[in-house]
Backbone as CSV, one residue per row, in Angstrom:
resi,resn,N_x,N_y,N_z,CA_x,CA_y,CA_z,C_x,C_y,C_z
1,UNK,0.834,-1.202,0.000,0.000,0.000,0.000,0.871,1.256,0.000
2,UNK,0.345,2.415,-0.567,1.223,3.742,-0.620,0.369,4.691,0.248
3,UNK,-0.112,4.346,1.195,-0.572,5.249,2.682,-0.962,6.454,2.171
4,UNK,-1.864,6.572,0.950,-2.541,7.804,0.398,-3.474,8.172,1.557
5,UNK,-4.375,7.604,2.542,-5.196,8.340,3.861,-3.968,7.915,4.432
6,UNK,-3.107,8.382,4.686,-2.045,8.810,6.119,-2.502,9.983,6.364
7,UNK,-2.804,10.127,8.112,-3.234,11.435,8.591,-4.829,11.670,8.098
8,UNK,-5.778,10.678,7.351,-6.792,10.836,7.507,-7.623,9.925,8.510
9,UNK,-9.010,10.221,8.459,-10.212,9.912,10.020,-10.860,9.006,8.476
10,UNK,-11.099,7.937,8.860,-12.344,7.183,8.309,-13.772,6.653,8.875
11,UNK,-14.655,6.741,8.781,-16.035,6.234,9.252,-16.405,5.189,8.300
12,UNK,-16.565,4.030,8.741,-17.508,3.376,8.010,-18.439,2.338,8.661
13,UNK,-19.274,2.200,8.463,-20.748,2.205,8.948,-20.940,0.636,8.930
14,UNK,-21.296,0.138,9.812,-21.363,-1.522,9.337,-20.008,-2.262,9.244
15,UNK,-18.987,-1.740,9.648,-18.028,-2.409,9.314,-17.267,-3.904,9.735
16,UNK,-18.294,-4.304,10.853,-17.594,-4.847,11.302,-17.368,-6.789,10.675
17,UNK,-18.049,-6.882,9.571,-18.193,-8.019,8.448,-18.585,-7.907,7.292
18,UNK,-17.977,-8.870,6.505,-18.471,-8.825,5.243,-17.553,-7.556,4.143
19,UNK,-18.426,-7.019,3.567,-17.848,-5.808,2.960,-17.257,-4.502,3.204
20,UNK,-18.207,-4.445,4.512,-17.791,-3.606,5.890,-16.264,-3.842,6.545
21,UNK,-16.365,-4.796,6.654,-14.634,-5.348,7.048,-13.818,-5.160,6.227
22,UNK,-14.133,-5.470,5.037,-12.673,-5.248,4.251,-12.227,-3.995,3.469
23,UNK,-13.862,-3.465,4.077,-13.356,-1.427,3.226,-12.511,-1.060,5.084
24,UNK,-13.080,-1.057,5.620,-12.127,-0.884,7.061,-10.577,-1.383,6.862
25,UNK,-10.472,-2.676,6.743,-9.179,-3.423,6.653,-8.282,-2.138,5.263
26,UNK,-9.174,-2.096,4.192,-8.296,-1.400,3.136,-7.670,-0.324,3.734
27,UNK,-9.000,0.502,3.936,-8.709,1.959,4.209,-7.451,2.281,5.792
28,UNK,-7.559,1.353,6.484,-6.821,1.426,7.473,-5.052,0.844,6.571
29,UNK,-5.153,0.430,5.876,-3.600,-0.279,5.492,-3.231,0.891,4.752
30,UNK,-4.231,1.725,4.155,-3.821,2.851,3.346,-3.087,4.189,4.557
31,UNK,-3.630,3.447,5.876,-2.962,4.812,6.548,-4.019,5.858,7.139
32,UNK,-5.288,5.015,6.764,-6.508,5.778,7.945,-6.608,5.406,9.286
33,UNK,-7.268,6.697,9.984,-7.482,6.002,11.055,-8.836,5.878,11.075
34,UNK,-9.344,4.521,11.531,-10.669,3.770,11.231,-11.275,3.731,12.390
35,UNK,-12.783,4.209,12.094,-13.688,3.881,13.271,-14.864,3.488,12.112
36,UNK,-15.542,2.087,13.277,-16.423,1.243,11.937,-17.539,1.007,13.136
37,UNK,-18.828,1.087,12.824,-19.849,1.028,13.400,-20.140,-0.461,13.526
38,UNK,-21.059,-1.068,14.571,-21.569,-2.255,14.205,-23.002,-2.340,14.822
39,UNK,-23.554,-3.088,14.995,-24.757,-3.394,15.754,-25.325,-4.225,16.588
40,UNK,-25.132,-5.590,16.215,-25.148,-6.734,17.090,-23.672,-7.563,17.382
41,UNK,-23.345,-7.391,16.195,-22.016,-8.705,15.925,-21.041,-8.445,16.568
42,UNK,-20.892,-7.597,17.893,-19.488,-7.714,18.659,-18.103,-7.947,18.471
43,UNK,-18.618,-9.279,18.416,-17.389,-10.423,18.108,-16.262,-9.871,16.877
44,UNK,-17.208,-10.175,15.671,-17.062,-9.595,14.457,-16.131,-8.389,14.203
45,UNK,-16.706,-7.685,14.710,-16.339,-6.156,14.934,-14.757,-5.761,15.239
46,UNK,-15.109,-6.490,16.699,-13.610,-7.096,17.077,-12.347,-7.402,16.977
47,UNK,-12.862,-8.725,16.017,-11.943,-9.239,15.316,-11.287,-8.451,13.978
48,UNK,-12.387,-7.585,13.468,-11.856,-6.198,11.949,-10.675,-5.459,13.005
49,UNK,-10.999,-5.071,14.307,-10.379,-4.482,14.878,-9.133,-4.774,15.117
50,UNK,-9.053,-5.824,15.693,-8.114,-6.510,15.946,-6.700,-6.780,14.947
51,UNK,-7.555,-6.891,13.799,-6.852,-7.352,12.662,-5.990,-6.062,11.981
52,UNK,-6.640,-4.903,12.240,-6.021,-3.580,11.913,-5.221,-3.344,12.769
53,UNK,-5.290,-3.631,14.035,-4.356,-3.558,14.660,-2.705,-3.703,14.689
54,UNK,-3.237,-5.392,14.806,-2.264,-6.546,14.177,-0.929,-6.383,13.132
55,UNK,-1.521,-4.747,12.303,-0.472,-4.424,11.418,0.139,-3.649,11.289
56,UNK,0.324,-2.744,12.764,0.158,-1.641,12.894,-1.066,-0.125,12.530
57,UNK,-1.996,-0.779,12.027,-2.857,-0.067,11.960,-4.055,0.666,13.395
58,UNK,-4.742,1.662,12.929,-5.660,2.398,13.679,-6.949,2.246,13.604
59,UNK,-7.995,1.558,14.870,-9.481,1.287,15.034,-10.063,1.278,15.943
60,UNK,-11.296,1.889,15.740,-12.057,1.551,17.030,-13.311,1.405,16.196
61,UNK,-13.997,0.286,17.360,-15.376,-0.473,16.857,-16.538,0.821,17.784
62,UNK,-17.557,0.824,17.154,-18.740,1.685,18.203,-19.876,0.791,18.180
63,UNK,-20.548,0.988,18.939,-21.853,0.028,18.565,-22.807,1.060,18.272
64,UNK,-23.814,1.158,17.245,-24.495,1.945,16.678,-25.446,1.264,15.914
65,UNK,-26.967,1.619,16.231,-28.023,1.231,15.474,-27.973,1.919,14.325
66,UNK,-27.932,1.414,12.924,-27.916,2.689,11.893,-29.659,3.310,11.533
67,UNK,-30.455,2.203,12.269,-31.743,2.860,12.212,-32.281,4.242,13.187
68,UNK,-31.170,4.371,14.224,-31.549,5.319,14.894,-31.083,6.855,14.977
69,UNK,-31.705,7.408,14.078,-30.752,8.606,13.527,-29.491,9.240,14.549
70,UNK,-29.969,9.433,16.274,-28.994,10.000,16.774,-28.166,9.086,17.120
71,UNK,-27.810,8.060,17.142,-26.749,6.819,17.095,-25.653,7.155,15.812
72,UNK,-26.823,7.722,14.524,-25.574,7.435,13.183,-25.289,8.967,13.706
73,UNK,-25.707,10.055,14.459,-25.071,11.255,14.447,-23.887,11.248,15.591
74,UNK,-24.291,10.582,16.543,-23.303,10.492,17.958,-22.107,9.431,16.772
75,UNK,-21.972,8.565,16.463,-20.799,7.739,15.706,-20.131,8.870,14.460
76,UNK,-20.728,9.533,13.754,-19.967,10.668,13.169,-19.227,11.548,14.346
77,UNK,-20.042,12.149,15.083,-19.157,12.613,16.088,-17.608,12.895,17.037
78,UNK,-18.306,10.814,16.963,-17.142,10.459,18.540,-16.131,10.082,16.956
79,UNK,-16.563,10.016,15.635,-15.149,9.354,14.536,-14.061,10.939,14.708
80,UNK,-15.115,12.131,14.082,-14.841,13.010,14.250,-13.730,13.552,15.102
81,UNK,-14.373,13.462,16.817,-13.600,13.665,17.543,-11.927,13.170,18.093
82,UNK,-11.560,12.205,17.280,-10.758,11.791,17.417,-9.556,12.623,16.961
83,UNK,-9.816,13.421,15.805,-8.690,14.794,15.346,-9.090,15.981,15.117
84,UNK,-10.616,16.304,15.714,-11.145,17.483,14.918,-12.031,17.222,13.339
85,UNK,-11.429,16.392,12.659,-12.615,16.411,11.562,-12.426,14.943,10.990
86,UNK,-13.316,14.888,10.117,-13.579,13.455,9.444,-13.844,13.768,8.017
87,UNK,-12.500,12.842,7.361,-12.058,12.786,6.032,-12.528,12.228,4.956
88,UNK,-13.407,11.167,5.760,-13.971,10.096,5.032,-15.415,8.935,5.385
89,UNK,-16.504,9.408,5.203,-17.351,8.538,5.358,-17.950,7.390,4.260
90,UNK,-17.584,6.116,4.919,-18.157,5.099,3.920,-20.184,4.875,4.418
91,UNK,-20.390,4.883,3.815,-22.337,4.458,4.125,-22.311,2.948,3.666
92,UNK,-21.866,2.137,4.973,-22.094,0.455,4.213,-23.023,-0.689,4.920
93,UNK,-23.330,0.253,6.473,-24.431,-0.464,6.496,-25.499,-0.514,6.024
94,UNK,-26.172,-1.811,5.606,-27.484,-2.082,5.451,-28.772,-3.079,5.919
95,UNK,-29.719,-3.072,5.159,-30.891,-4.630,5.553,-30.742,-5.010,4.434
96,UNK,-31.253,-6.530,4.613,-31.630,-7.107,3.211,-33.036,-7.567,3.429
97,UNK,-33.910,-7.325,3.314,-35.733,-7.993,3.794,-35.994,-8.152,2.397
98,UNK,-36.200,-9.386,2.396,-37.018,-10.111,0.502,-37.773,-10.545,1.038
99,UNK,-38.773,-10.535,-0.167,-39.878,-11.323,-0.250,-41.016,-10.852,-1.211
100,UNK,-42.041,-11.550,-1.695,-43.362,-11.439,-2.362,-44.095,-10.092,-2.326
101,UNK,-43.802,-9.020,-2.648,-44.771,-7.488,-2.735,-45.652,-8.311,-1.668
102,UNK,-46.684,-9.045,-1.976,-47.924,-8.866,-1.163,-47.578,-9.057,0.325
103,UNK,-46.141,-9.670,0.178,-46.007,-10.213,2.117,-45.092,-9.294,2.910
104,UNK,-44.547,-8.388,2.144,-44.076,-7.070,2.752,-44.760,-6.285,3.767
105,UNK,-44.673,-6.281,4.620,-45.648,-5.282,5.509,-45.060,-3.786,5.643
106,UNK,-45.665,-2.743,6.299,-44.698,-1.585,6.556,-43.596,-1.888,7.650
107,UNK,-43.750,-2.583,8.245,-42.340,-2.454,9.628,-40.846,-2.896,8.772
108,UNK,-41.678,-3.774,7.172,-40.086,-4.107,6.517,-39.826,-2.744,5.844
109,UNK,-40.962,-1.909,5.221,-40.629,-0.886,4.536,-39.997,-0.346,5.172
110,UNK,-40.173,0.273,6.732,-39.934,1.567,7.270,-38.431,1.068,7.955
111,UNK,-38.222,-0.386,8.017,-37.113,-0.907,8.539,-35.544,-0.211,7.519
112,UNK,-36.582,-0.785,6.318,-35.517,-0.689,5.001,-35.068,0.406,4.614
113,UNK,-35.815,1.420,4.679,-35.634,2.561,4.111,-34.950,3.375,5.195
114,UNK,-35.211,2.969,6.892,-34.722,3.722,8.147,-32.991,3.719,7.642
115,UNK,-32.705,1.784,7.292,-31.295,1.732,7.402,-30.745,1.798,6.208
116,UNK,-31.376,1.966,4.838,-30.814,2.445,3.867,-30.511,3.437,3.252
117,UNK,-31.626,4.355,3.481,-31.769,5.327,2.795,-31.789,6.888,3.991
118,UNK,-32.296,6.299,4.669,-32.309,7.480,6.233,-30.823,7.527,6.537
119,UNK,-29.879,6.582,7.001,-29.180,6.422,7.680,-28.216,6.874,7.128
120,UNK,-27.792,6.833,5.626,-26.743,7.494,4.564,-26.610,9.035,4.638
121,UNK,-28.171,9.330,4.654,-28.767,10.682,4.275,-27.944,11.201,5.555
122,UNK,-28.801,10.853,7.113,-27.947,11.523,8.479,-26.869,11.328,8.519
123,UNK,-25.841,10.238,8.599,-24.665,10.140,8.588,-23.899,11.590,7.596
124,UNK,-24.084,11.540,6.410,-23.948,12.510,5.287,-24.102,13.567,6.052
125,UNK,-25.295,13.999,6.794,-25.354,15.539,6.876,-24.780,15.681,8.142
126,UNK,-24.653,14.873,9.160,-23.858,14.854,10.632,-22.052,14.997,9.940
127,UNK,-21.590,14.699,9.055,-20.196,14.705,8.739,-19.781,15.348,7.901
128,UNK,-20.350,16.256,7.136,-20.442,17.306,6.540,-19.441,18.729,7.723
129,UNK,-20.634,18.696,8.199,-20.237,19.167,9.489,-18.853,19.251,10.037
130,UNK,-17.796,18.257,9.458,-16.232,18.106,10.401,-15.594,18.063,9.358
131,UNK,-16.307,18.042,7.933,-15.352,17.651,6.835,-14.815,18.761,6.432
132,UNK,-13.394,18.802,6.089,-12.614,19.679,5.222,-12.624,19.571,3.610
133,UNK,-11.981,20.787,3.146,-12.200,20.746,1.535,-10.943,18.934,1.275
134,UNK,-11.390,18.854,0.479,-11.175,17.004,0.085,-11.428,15.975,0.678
135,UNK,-12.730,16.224,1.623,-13.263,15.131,1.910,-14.453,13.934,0.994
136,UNK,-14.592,13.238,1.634,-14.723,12.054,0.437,-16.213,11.578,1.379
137,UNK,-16.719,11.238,0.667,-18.392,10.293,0.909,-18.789,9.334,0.027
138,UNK,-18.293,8.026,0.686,-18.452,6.716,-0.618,-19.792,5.758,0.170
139,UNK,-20.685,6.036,-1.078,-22.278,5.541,-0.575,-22.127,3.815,-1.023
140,UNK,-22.413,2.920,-0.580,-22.256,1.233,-0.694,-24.495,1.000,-0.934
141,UNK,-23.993,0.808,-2.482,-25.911,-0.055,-2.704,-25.615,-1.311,-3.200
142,UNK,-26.483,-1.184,-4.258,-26.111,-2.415,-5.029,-26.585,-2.564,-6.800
143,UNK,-26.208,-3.309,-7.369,-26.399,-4.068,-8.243,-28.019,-3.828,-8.646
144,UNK,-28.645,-4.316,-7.310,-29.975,-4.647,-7.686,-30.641,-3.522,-8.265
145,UNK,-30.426,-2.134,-7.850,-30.750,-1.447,-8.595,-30.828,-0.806,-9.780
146,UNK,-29.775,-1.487,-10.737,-30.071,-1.453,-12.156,-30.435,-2.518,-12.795
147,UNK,-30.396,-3.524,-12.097,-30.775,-5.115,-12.508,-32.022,-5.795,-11.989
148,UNK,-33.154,-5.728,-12.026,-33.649,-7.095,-11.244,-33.775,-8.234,-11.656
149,UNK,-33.177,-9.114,-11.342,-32.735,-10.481,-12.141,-33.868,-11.554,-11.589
150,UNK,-34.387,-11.294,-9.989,-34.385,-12.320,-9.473,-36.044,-11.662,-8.937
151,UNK,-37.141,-12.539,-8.193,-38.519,-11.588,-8.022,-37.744,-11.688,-6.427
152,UNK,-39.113,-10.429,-6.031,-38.613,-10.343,-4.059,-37.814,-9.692,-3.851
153,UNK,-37.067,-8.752,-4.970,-36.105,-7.686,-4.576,-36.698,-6.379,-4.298
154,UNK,-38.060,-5.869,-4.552,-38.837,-5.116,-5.326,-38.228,-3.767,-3.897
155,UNK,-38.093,-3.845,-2.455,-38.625,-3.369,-1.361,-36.616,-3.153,-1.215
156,UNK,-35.840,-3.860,-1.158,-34.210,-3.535,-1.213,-33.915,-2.723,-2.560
157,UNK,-34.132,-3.237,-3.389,-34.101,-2.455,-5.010,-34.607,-1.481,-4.581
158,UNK,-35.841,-0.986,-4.085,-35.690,0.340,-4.456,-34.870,0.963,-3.386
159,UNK,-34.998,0.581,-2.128,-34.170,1.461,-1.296,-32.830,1.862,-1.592
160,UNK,-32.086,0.993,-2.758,-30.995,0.905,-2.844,-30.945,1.955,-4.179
161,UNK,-31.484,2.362,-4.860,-31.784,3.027,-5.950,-31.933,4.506,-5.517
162,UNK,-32.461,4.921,-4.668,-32.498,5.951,-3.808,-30.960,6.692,-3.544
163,UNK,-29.737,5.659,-3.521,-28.895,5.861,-3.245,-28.052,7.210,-4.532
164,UNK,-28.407,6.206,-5.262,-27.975,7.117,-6.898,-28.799,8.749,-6.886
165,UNK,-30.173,8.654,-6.558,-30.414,9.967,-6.440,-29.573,10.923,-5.310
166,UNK,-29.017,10.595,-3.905,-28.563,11.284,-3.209,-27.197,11.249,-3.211
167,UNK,-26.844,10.736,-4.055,-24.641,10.495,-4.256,-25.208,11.377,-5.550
168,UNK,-25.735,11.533,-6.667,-25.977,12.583,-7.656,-25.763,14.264,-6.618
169,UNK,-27.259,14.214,-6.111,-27.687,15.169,-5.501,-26.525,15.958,-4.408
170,UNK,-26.297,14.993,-3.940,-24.867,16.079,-2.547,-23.589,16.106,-3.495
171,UNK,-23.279,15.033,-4.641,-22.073,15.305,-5.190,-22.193,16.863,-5.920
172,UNK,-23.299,17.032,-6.245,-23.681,18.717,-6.554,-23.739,19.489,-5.634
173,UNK,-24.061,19.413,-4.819,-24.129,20.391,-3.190,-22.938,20.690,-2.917
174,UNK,-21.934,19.620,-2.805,-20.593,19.368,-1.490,-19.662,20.154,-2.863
175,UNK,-19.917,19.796,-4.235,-18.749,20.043,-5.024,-17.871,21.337,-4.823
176,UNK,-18.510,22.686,-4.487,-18.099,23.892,-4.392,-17.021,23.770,-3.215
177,UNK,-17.419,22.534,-2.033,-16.945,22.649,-1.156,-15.320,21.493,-1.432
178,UNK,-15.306,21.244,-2.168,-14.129,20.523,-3.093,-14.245,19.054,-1.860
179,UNK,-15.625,18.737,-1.470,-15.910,17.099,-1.192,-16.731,16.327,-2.022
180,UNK,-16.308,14.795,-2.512,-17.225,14.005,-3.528,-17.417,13.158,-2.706
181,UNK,-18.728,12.926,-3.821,-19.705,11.630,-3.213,-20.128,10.667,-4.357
182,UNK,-20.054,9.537,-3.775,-19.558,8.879,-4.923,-20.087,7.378,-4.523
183,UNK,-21.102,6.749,-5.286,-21.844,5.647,-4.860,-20.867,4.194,-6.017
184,UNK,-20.741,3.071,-4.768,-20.081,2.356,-5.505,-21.408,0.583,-5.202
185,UNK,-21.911,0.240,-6.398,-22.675,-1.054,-6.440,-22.149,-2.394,-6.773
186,UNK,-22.151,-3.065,-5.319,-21.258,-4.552,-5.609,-22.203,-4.983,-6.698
187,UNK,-22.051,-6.282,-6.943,-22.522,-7.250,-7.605,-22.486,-8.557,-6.404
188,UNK,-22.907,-9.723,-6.415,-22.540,-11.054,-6.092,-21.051,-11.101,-5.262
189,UNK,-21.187,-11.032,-4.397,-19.841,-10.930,-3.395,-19.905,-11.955,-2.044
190,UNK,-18.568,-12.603,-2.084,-18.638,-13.963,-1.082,-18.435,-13.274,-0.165
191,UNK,-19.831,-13.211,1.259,-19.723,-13.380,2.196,-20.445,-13.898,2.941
192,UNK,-20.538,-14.011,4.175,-21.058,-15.220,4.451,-23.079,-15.147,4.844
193,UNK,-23.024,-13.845,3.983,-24.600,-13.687,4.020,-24.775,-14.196,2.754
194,UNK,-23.770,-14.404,1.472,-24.181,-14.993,0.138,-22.693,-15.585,-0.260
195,UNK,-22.601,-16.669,0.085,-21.079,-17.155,0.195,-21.291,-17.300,-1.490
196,UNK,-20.208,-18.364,-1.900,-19.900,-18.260,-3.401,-20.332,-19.858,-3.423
197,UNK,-20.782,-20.283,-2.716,-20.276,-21.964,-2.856,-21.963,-22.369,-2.255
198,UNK,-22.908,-21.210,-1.814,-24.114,-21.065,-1.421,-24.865,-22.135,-2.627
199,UNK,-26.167,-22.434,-2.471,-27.309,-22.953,-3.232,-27.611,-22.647,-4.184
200,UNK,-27.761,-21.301,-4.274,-27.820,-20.202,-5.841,-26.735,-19.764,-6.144
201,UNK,-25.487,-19.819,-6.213,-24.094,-19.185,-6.487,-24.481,-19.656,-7.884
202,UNK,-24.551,-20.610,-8.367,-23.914,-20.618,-9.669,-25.160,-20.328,-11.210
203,UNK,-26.135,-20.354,-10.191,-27.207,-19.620,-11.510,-26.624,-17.680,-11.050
204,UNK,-26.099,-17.207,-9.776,-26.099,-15.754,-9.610,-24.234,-15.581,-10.523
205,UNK,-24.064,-16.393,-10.336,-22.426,-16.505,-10.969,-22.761,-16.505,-12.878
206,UNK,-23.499,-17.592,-12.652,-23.982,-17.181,-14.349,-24.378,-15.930,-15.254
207,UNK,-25.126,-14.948,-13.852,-25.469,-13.748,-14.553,-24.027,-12.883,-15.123
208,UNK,-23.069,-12.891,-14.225,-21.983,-12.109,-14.434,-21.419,-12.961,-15.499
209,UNK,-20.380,-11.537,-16.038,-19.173,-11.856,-17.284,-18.269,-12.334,-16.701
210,UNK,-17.556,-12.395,-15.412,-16.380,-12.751,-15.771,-16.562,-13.950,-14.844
211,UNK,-17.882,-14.400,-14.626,-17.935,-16.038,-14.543,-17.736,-16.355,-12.860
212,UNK,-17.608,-15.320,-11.842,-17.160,-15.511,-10.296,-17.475,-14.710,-9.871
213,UNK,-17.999,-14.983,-8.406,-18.410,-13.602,-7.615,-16.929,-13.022,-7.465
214,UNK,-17.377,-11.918,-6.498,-16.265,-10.792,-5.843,-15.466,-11.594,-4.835
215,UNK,-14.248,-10.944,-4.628,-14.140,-11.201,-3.203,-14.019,-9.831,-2.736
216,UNK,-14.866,-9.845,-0.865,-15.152,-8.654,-0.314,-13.576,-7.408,-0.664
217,UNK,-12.749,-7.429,-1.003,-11.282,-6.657,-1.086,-11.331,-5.886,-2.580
218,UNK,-12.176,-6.993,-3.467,-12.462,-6.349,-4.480,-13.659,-5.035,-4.529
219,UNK,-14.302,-5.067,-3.986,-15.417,-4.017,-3.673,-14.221,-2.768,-2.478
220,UNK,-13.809,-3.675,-1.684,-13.018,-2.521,-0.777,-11.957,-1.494,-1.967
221,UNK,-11.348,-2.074,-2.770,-10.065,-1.824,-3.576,-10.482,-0.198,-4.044
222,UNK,-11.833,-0.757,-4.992,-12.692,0.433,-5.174,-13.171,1.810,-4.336
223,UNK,-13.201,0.984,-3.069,-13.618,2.389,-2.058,-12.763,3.283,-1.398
224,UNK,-11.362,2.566,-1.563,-10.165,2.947,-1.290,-9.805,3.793,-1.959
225,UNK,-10.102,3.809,-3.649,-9.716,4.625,-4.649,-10.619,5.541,-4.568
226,UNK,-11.929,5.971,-4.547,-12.611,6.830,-4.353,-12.100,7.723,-3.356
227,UNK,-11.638,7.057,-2.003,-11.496,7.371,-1.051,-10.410,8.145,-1.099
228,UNK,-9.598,8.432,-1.753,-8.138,8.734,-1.827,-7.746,9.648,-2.684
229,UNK,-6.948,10.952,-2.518,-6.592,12.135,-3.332,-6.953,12.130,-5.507
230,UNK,-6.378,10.792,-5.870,-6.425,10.069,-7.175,-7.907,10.684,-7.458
231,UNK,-9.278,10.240,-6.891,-10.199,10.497,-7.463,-10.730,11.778,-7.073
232,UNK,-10.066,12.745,-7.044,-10.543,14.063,-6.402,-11.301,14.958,-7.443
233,UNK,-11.281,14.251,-8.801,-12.025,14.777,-9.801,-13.094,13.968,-10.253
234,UNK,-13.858,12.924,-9.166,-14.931,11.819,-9.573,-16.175,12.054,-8.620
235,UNK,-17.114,12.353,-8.830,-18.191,12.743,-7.735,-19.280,12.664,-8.544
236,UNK,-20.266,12.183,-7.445,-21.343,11.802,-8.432,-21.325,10.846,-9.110
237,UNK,-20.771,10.128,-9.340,-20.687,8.479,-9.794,-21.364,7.521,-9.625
238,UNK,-21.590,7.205,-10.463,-22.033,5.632,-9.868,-20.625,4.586,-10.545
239,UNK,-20.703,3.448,-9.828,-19.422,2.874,-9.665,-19.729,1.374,-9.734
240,UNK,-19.837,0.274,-10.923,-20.256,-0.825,-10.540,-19.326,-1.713,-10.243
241,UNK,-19.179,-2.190,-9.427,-18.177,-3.649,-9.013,-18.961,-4.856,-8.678
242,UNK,-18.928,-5.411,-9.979,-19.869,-6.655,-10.288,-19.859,-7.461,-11.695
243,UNK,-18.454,-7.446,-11.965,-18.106,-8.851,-13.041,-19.453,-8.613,-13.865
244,UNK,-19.568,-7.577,-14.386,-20.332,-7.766,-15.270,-21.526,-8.135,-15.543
245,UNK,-22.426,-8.034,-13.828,-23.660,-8.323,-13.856,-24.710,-7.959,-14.486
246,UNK,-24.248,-6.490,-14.878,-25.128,-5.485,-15.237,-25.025,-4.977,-17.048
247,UNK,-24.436,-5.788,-17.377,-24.037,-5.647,-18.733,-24.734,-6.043,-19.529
C-alpha cells in the first residue's frame, strides 16, 4: 500500500463483516485512522479491529443502530472527535428484507428505508459538518438497482436506488466545497450472508461476465480509490463492481 489516507479519520458504517470489514481493513492499510460502526455482531467487529491492529494499523469499533438517527449522528461525532474532523465517510451499512410485494408489511418498509436510505442521508449531513475541503463520501448499494434479475427484490431495489439519487444530488451540493460523493454497487460478493459456494451461487455466478463472484477486497479496492486524493475529480458516480452483472 502507498498510505494515500495517512493522517486521515475514516467512518464506516457496518463495518464490522463482510464488505464492511474489508473497506475498514483497506482503508486502514492505506494509513486511515478507522472507526467502523456495528450493531449486534461484537465479536465480528472485534476481530476487523483486531486485525487492523495486528499491522500496525488504527481502530475503534462503536456500537451503533444505523436505524436510529442520533446513534448514526453520535458515531460521526465520537469518529470526528478523534482529530477534529472526518475525512472520510463510507455508508455500508445495510438490511436485506425479501420477499413477495404482497407479504411485505410496513415495519419491513420503514425498517428498510430507516437503514438504507435514512441512515446514509444523516450520517452525510452529521459529517459534513467536520469535513474539510477534500473530503470524500463513498455511498455502498447495489447491483440490484439497475438489474432485477431475481422476483422479491422489489422493497431492497428500491431502497438501494435511492442511493444514486442522493450520491448525484450532494455530489452537486458538497462540489463547491471541493468534497465528492460517490456511490459504488457490488454485484454477487462472497460473504457469508451470500457465500460463493451457497445454493444459488452458480445460476447468480452465471449472470456475471467474468464467470465468479467478488471477493469482499475487491469491492473494498474500489472504495479505497474513491477514497483517496487520485479520485478528487470523480463525484457523483455511480461505480459498478460486479463482473459484469449489469451488462
Amino acid at each position: 500500500m502507498d498510505n494515500m489516507l495517512e493522517g486521515k479519520v475514516a467512518l464506516v458504517t457496518g463495518g464490522g463483516r463482510g464488505i464492511g470489514a474489508a473497506v475498514a481493513l483497506r482503508l486502514a492499510r492505506e494509513g486511515a485512522d478507522v472507526v467502523l460502526t456495528f450493531q449486534q455482531d461484537e465479536r465480528s467487529a472485534d476481530e476487523t479491529v483486531r486485525r487492523i491492529r495486528a499491522t500496525g494499523g488504527r481502530a475503534t469499533a462503536v456500537r451503533a443502530d444505523s436505524a436510529d438517527p442520533a446513534a448514526m449522528v453520535a458515531a460521526v461525532d465520537r469518529a470526528a472527535g478523534r482529530s477534529g474532523r472526518l475525512d472520510v465517510l463510507v455508508n455500508n451499512a445495510g438490511t436485506f428484507l425479501l420477499g413477495p410485494l404482497e407479504e411485505l408489511g410496513l415495519d419491513a418498509f420503514e425498517q428498510t428505508i430507516a437503514v438504507n436510505v435514512r441512515a446514509p442521508f444523516v450520517a452525510s449531513q452529521a459529517a459534513v459538518r467536520h469535513m474539510p475541503a477534500g473530503g470524500r463520501i463513498v455511498n455502498i448499494g447495489s447491483n440490484m438497482a439497475e438489474r432485477a434479475v431475481f422476483p422479491g427484490f422489489s422493497l431492497y431495489a428500491t431502497s438501494k436506488t435511492a442511493l444514486i439519487g442522493l450520491t448525484k444530488s450532494l455530489g452537486r451540493e458538497l462540489g463547491p466545497r471541493s468534497i465528492t460523493v460517490n456511490l459504488v454497487n457490488p454485484g454477487p460478493t462472497d460473504t457469508d450472508l451470500n457465500p460463493a459456494d451457497g445454493p444459488d451461487a452458480a445460476t447468480i455466478t452465471g449472470f456475471t461476465a467474468l464467470g465468479r463472484y467478488a471477493e469482499p477486497d475487491d469491492v473494498a479496492a474500489t472504495v479505497a480509490f474513491l477514497a483517496g486524493p487520485r479520485a478528487a475529480y470523480i463525484t457523483g458516480a455511480t461505480v459498478n463492481v460486479d463482473g459484469g452483472f449489469t451488462i
